[in-house]
Each structure stands twice: as structure tokens, then as C-alpha cells.
N, C-alpha and C positions, 0 to 999 in steps of 0.2 A: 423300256423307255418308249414314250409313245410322241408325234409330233404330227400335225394338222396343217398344210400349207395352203392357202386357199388366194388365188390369185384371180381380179377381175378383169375379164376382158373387151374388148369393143365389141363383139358382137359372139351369140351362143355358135356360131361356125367355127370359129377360129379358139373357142375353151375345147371342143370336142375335139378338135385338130390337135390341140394340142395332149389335152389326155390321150387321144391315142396315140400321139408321138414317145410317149412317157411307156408304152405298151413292154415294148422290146426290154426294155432296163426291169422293167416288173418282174416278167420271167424269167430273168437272167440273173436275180438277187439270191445271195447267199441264203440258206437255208435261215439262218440265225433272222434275218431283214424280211418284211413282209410291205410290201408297198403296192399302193391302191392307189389308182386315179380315177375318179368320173367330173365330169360337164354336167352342171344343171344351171340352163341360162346362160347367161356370162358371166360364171363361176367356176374355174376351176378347181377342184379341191384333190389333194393327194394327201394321204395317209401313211406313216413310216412308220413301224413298230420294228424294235431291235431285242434281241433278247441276250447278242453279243454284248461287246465290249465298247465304252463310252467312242472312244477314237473308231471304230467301227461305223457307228451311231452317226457320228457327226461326217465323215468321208462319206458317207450315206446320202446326207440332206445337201451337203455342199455337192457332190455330182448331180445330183434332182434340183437344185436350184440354175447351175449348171445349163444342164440341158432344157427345163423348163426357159430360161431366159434365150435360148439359142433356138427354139422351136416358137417362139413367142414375136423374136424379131424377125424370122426368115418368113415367119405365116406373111406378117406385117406387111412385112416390101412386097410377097406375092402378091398380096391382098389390091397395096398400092397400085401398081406396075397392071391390076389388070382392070383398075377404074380406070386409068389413064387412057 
């Protein structure tokens, strides 16, 4: 099972931010899970390949979404809070 999540950002600083926030979980994924992030632009794209089991699969993308949406808001306010 394979899945492509590709999310646009305000500016290519904060998709890089956020791929390498995504870093830590990459390495830490079960043998069976193969997950990829890169930044190009204000694109970031991550890549899930599973070779376990469907429910496996999906606890997979739902913590990567997860954490993508939690690393995406906190960039945000830093982001905010330091034009201010």
C-alpha cells in the first residue's frame, strides 16, 4: 500500500520545517512502514509505503497527518509572533 501526502505551504521555510519535523517519526517507523518527507518550494510532500496490515496502514497516515497539522500550526504562530 502506497500514499502521497503533499501539503502547500506559505513560504518554502516553513515546508522544510516542517519535513524535518516529520524526521524523527521516519526513523522510528516500523520495519514493515517506509516514510519519506522532502520540501521543494512550498510543497511538502511525504510518502508512506506499508507492506503490513491495512489498520497498520492507516494508524500510519493518521499520526503523519497528526503531526504534520501540529508542526504546521506551531511553525505558524512562531512564524507570526516573530513579524510582530
Amino acid at each position: 500500500m502506497r500514499m502521497r501526502i503533499r501539503i502547500k505551504c506559505i513560504s518554502a521555510k516553513l515546508c522544510k520545517a516542517i519535513a524535518e519535523s516529520l524526521e524523527p517519526d521516519n526513523l522510528c517507523a516500523p520495519p514493515t512502514i517506509k516514510v519519506r518527507s522532502n520540501a521543494k518550494g512550498n510543497v511538502t510532500t511525504t510518502s508512506i509505503t506499508c507492506r503490513g496490515n491495512l489498520e497498520t496502514f492507516i494508524a500510519t497516515i493518521d499520526d503523519l497527518l497528526l503531526c504534520m497539522d501540529a508542526a504546521c500550526k506551531t511553525l505558524e504562530v512562531v512564524e507570526s509572533e516573530r513579524r510582530a
